[in-house]
C-alpha positions in Angstrom: 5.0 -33.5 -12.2 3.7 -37.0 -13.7 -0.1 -36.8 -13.8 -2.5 -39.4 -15.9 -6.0 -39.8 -14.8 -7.6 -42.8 -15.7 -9.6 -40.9 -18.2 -5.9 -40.2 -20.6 -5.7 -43.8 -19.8 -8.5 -44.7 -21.6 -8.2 -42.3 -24.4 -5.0 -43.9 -24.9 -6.7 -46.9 -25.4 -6.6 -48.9 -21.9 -10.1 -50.5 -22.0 -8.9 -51.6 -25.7 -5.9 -53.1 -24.5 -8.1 -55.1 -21.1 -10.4 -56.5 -24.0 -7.2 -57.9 -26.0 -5.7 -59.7 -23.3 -8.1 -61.2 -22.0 -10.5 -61.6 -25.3 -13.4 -59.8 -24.8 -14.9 -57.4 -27.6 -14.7 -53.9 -27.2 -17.7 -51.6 -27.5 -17.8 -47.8 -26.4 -21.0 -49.0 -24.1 -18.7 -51.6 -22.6 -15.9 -49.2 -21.8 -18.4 -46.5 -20.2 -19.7 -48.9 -18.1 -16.0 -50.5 -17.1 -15.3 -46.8 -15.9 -18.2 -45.9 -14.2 -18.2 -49.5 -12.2 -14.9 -48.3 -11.1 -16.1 -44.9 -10.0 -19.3 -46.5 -8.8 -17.3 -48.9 -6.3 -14.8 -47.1 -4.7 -15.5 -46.1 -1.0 -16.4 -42.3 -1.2 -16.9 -40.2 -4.5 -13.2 -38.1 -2.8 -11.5 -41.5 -2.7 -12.6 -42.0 -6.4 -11.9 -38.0 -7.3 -8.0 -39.3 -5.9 -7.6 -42.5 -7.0 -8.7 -42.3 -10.8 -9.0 -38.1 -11.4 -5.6 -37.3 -9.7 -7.7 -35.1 -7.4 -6.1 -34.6 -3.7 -8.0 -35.3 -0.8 -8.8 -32.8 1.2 -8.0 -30.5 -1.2 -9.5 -26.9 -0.3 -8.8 -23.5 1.7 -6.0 -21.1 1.1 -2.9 -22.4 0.0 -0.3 -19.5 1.3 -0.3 -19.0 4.8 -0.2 -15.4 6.3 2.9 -16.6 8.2 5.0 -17.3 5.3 3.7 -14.5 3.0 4.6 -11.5 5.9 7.9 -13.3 6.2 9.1 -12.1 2.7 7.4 -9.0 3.1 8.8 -5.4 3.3 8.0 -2.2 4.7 10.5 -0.8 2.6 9.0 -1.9 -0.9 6.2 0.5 -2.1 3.0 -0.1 -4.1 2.6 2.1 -6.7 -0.9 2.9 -7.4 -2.4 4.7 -10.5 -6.1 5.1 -11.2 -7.8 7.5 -13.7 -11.4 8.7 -13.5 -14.0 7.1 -14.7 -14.5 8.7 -18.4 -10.8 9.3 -18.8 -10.5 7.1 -21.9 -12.6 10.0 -23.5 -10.1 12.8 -23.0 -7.7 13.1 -26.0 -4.5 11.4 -26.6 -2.4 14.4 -25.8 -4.4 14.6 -22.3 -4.2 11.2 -21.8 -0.7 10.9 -22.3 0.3 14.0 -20.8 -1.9 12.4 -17.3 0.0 9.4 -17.5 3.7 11.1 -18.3 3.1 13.3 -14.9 2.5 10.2 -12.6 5.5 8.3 -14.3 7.6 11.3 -13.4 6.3 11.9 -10.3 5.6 8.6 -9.0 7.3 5.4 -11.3 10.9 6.9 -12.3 11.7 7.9 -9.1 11.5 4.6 -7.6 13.5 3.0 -11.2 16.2 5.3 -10.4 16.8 3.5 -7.1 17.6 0.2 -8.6 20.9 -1.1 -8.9 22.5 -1.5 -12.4 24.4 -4.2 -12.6 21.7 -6.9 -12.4 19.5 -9.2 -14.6 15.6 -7.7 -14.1 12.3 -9.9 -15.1 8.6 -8.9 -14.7 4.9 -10.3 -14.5 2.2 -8.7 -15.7 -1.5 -9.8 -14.7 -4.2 -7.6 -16.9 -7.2 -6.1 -16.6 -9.2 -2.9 -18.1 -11.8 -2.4 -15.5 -13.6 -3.5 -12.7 -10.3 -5.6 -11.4 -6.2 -4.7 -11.2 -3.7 -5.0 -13.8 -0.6 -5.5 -12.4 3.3 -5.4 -12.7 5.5 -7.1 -10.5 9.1 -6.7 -10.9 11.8 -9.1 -9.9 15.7 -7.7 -9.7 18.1 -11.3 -9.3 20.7 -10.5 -6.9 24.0 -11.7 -6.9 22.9 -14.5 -4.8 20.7 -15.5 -6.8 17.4 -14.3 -4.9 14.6 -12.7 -6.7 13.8 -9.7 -4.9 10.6 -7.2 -5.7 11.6 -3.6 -5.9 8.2 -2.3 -6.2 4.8 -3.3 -7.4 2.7 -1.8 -10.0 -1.2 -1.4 -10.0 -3.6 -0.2 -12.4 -7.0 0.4 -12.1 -9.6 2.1 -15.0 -6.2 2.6 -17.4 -7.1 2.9 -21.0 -5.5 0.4 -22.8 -2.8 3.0 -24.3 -1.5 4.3 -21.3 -1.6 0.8 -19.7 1.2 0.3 -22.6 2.9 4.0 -22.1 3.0 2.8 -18.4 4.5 -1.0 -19.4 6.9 0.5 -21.8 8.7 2.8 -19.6 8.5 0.3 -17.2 10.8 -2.3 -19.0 12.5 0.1 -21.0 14.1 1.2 -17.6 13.9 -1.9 -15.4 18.2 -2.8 -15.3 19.2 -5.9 -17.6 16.0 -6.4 -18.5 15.9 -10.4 -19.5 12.0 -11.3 -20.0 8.3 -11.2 -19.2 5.7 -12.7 -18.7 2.5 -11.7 -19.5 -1.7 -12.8 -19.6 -2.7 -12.9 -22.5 -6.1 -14.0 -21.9 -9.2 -12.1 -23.2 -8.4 -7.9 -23.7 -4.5 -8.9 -22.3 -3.9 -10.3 -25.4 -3.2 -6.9 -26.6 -0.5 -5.6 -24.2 1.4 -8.9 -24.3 1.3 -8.7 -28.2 2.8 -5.3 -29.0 5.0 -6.0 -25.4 5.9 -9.4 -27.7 6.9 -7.1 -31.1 8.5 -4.5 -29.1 11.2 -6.6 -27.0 10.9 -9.9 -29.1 9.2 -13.4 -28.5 12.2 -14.8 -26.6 11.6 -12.5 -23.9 8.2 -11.7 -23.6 6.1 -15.0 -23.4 2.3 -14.4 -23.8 0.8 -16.7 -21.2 -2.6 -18.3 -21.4 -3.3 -18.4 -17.9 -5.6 -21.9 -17.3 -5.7 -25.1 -14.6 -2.7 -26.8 -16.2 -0.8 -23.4 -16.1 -1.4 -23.1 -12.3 -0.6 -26.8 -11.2 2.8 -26.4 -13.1 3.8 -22.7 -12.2 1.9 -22.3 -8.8 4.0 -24.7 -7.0 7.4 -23.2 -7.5 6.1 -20.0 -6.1 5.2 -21.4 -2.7 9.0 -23.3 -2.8 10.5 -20.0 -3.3 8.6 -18.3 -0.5 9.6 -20.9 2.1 13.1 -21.0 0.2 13.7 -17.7 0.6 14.4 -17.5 -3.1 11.5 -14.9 -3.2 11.9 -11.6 -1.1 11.0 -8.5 -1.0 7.3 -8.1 -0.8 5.1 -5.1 0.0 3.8 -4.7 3.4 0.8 -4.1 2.4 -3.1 -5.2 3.2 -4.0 -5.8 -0.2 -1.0 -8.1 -1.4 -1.4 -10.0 1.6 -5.2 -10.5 0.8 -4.4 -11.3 -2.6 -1.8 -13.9 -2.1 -4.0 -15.4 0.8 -6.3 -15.4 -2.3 -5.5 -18.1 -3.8 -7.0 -21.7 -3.2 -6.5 -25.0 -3.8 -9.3 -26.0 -5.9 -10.0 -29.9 -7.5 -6.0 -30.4 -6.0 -4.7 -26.7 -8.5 -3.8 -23.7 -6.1 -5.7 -21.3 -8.1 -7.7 -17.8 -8.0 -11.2 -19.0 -7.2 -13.8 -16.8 -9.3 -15.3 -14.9 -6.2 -13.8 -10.9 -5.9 -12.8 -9.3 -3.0 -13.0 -5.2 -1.9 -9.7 -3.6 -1.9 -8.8 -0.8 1.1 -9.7 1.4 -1.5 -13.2 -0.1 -2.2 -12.7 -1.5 -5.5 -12.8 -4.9 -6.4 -9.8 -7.2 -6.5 -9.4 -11.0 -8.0 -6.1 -12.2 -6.5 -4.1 -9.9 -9.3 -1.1 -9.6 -7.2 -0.9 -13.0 -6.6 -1.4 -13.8 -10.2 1.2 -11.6 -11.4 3.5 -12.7 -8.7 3.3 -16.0 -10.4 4.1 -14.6 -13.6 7.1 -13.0 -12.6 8.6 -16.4 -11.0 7.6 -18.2 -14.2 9.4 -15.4 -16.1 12.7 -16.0 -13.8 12.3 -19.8 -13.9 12.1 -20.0 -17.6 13.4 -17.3 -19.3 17.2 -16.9 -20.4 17.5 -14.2 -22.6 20.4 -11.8 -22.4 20.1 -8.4 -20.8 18.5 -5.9 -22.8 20.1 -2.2 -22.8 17.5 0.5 -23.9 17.3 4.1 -23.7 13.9 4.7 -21.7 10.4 5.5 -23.3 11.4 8.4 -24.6 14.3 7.0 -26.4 12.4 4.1 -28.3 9.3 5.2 -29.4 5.9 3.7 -29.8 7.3 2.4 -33.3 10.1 1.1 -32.7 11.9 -2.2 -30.9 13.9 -2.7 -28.4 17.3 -4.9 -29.2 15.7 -8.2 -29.7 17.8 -11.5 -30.8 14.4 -11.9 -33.2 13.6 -8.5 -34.4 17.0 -6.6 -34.4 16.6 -3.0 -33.5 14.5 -0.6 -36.1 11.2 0.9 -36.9 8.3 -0.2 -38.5 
């Protein structure tokens, strides 16, 4: 995608170049006025938002249809939910952990032991510590090349340890695990660090999740729904409300800032939908090889995964 608004074009020195050829002497008053005129004439301030900012008309309202999200959805792929009570993060580490270990045996492993093994594995991870979701969504390439989603992941009121206890039995297990992606904005920047140090930068990118992110990576997501690249989706009310989430907004498909109530009454932002992304930009853009690990309890919290930038040891 080629985008210049006429605002890079006169930081680039435009106006400058108008006043050379056709010897007139450039002031910043002069330019101002050159681009404002320009605003100022066209027919409608939308035609103006298109013409000069790049801007699509008309741009506004959900972005995936219902239609083509329940067509790569499944009734076969769960949602995995884990949420701790509120004052949790006050219990001690061997509660805490303990807590956590239960619902990974109970609930996470036995959907990892259902994967197939010869495959190449990728995930997205959208964070959050309270109020909204974090969220993991998987993505096993099949031998034809479709992504599909095995299961997906969601956490609400997770202290921040077992959020990574959680993430790094997660990968550790996922088959041929290749790369990540994760947001690293605000308390996320955490998680997709030590996720970074543990399985090494060329597989875990720490994404900065802003408008020039979206209008890049937003697009190949819708192409791989109606592709068919995509597949495998939960039939479930909440991931179809959070993909139908997100809007087009100044011409980006984006999460607008307004929440939404969950069926289970807490609040949701889009997360799935965000993480989905994630996951697609990990598959897109990503090519590390495989990565063969024993499980969380065979690397622990000090030590790395094989990495082709850290090697394998301890710190």
């Amino acid at each position: 995608m080629h985008r210049i608004t006429l605002d890079d074009a006169i930081a680039d020195g435009l106006y400058k170049r108008i006043c050379y050829v056709t010897g007139q002497t450039w002031s910043a008053e002069a330019e101002k006025k050159w681009r404002d005129d320009l605003y100022k004439n066209a027919p409608n301030p939308e035609s103006a938002d298109e013409e000069y900012g790049c801007i699509p008309k008309n741009s506004g309202g959900n972005w995936l249809s219902s239609l083509l999200i329940e067509k790569r959805m499944s009734a076969d792929t769960p949602v995995l939910r884990y949420e701790c009570p509120q004052g949790f993060e006050l219990e001690p580490d061997y509660v805490r952990e303990r807590h956590c270990q239960d619902w990974i045996d109970e609930v996470l492993q036995p959907e990892l032991d259902k994967l197939p093994k010869d495959v190449r594995s990728f995930d997205g991870e959208d964070f959050a510590r309270s109020g909204d979701l974090s969220v993991h969504v998987p993505l096993i390439e099949l031998q034809n090349l479709v992504r599909r989603v095995p299961f997906i992941l969601e956490m609400r009121n997770v202290p921040f340890r077992q959020q990574e206890q959680v993430t790094f039995h997660l990968l550790d297990a996922l088959p041929g695990f290749a790369g990540g992606a994760f947001d690293a904005r605000g308390n996320g920047q955490f998680l997709a660090e030590v996720a970074m140090q543990r399985y090494g930068a060329d597989r875990i990118h720490q994404v900065m999740l802003s408008e020039g992110w979206y209008r890049e990576n937003m697009p190949p997501v819708k192409a791989a729904l109606e592709d068919g690249d995509l597949d495998g989706l939960p039939k479930d009310k909440d991931v179809l409300a959070d993909l139908r989430a997100v809007q087009i907004i100044n011409g980006v498909p984006r999460i607008p800032d307004t929440r939404t109530t969950g069926e289970d009454k807490g609040k949701r932002h889009g997360d799935v939908a965000v993480a989905v992304a994630l996951a697609r930009y990990a598959a897109r853009v990503i090519d590390a090889a495989p990565l063969a690990t024993k499980g969380y309890k065979g690397i622990g919290r000090g030590q790395f995964a094989a990495s082709a930038r850290f090697g394998r040891g301890t710190w």
